[in-house]
C-alpha positions as CSV (number, residue, x, y, z in Angstrom):
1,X,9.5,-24.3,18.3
2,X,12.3,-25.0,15.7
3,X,12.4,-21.1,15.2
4,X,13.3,-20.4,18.8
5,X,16.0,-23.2,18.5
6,X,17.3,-21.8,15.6
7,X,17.2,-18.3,17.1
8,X,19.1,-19.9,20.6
9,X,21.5,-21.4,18.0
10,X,22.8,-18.3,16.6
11,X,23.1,-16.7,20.2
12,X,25.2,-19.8,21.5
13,X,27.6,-19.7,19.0
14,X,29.8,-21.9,17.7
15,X,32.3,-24.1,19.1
16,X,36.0,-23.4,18.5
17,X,36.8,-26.9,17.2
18,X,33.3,-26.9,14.8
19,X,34.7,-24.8,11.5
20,X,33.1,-22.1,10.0
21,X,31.5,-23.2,6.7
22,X,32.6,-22.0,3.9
23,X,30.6,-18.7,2.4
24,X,28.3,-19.7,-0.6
25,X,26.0,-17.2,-2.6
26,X,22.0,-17.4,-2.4
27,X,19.7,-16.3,-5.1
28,X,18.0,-12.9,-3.7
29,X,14.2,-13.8,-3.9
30,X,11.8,-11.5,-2.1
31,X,8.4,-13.1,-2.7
32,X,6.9,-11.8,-5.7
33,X,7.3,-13.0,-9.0
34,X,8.8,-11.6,-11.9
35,X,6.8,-9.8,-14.4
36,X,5.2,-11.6,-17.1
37,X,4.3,-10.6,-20.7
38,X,0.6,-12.0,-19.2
39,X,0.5,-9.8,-16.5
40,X,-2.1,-6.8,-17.0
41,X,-1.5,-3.5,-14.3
42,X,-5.0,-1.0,-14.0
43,X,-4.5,1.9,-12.3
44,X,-8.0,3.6,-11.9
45,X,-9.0,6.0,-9.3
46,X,-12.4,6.4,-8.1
47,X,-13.5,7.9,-4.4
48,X,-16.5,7.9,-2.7
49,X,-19.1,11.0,-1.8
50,X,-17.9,12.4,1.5
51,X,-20.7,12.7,4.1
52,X,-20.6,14.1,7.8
53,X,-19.1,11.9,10.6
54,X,-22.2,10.2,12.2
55,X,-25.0,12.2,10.4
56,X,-26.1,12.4,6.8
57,X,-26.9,9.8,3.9
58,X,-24.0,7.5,4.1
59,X,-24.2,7.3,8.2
60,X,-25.4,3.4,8.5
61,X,-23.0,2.7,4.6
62,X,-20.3,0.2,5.9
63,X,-17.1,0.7,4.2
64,X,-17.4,-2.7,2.5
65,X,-20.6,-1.4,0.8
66,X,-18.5,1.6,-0.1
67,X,-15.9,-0.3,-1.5
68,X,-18.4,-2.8,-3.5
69,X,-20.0,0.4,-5.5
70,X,-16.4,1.6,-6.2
71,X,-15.0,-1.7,-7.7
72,X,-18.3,-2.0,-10.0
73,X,-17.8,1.3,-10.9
74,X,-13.9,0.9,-11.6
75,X,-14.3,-2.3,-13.5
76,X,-17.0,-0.8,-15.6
77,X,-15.3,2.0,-16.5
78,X,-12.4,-0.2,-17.4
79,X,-14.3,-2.7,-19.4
80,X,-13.0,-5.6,-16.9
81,X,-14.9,-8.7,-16.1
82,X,-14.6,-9.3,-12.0
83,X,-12.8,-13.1,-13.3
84,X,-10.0,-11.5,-14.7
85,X,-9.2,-9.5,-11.7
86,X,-6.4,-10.7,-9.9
87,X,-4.9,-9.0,-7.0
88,X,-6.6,-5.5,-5.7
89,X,-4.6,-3.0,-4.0
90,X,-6.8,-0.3,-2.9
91,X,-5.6,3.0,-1.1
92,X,-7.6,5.4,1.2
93,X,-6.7,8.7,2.4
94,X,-7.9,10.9,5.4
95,X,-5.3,13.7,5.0
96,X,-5.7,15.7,1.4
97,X,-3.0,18.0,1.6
98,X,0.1,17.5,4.4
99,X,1.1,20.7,4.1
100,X,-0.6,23.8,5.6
101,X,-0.4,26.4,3.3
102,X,-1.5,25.5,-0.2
103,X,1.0,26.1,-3.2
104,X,-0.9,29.7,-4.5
105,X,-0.8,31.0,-0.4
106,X,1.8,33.5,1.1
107,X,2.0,33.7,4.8
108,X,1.3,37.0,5.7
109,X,4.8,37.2,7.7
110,X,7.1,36.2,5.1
111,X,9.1,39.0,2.7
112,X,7.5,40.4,-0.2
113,X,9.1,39.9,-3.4
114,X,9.7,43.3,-6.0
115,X,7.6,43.7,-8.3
């Protein structure tokens, strides 16, 4: 509720014999902290067997179960112990390649370079 009067504030205005007040600067903070000499960053990649959609070995795996035999694996191979982990940022991907000729292809309309 205080939001919307807050927001209905700034689209009423002000009135003309209520002065402006005067500009003052704000530290910048955007929610994360700063970096501390403490702070440990892994980067570790690790993906999962690829099975067909519906069918195959992996067809009743949920992806939480995927992602359980992934972490194990990744802290392992790290030598991490699961209380030390902090925050997890984990990434999938669908797409391998965006583009759809692959960087050794020509297309067989474009101009041949001399030999």
């Amino acid at each position: 509720m205080q939001r919307l009067q807050v927001v209905l504030g700034h689209l009423k205005g002000r009135p003309a014999s209520d002065p402006a007040p005067a500009p003052r600067a704000a530290p910048c903070w955007n929610g994360v902290p700063l970096a501390s000499e403490e702070d440990v960053v892994v980067v570790h990649g690790r993906r999962t067997a690829i099975g067909r959609s519906g069918r195959g070995g992996f067809k009743d795996t949920t992806p939480d179960e995927l992602l359980s035999a992934v972490m194990t694996a990744v802290l392992q191979d790290v030598k991490l112990s699961p209380d030390q982990l902090g925050d997890i940022c984990v990434v999938t991907s669908q797409i391998l390649c965006l583009c759809l000729l692959s960087i050794d292809s020509v297309h067989r309309g474009s101009r041949q370079w001399p030999a």
